[in-house]
C-alpha positions in Angstrom: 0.0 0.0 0.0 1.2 3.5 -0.7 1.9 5.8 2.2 1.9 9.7 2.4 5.6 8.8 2.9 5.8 7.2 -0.2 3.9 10.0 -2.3 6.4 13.3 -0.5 9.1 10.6 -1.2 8.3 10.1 -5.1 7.6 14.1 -5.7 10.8 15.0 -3.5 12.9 12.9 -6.2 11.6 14.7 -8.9 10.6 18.4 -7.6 13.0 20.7 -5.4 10.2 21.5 -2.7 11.0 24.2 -0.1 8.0 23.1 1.8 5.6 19.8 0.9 2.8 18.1 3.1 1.3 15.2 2.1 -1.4 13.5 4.3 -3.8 10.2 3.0 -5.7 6.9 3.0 -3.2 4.9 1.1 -5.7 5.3 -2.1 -6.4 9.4 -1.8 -3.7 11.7 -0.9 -3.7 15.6 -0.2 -0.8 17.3 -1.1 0.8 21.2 -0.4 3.6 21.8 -2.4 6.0 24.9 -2.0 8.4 25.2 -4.9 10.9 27.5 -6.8 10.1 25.4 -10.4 6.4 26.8 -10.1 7.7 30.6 -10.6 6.0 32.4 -14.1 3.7 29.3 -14.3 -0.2 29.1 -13.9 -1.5 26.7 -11.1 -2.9 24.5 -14.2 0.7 24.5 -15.2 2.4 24.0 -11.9 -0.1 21.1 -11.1 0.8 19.3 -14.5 4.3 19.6 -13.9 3.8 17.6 -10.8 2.3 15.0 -12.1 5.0 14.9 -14.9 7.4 14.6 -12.6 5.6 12.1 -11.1 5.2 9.7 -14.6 4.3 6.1 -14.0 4.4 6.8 -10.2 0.7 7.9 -10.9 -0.4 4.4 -11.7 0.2 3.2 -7.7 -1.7 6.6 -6.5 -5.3 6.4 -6.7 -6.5 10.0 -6.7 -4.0 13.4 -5.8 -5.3 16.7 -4.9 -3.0 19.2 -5.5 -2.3 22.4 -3.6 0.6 24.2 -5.1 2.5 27.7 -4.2 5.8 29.6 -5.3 7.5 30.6 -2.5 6.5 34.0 -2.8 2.8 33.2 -2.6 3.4 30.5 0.6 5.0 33.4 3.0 2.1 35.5 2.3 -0.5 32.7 3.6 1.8 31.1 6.1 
């Protein structure tokens, strides 16, 4: 079964994440994302570039809600 481990673990190897939470069921997962490689890019864009970066991993994770933020946006909310 996939953990919430597993999922920060497989987007950590592909994204460099200044901040990342990822909570779960094993099938549905919840993830915040704080990264540099998300500057100049729409959330639409930033959340397909996760999931590229993810590739096959996608086929063990049922379902991944995506919350994404540059750093700039993530120190104004935090």
């Amino acid at each position: 079964m996939v953990t919430p481990d597993n999922v920060k673990t497989y987007i950590q190897q592909g994204l460099e994440c200044e901040h990342i939470e990822v909570e779960g069921d094993g099938r549905h997962f919840d993830a915040v994302i704080v990264s540099k490689e998300f500057e100049g890019k729409g959330m639409l864009q930033q959340q397909r570039l996760v999931f590229k970066k993810l590739g096959d991993k996608m086929e063990v994770i049922h379902a991944l809600s995506l919350k994404t933020f540059t750093p700039e946006q993530w120190n104004k909310i935090a």
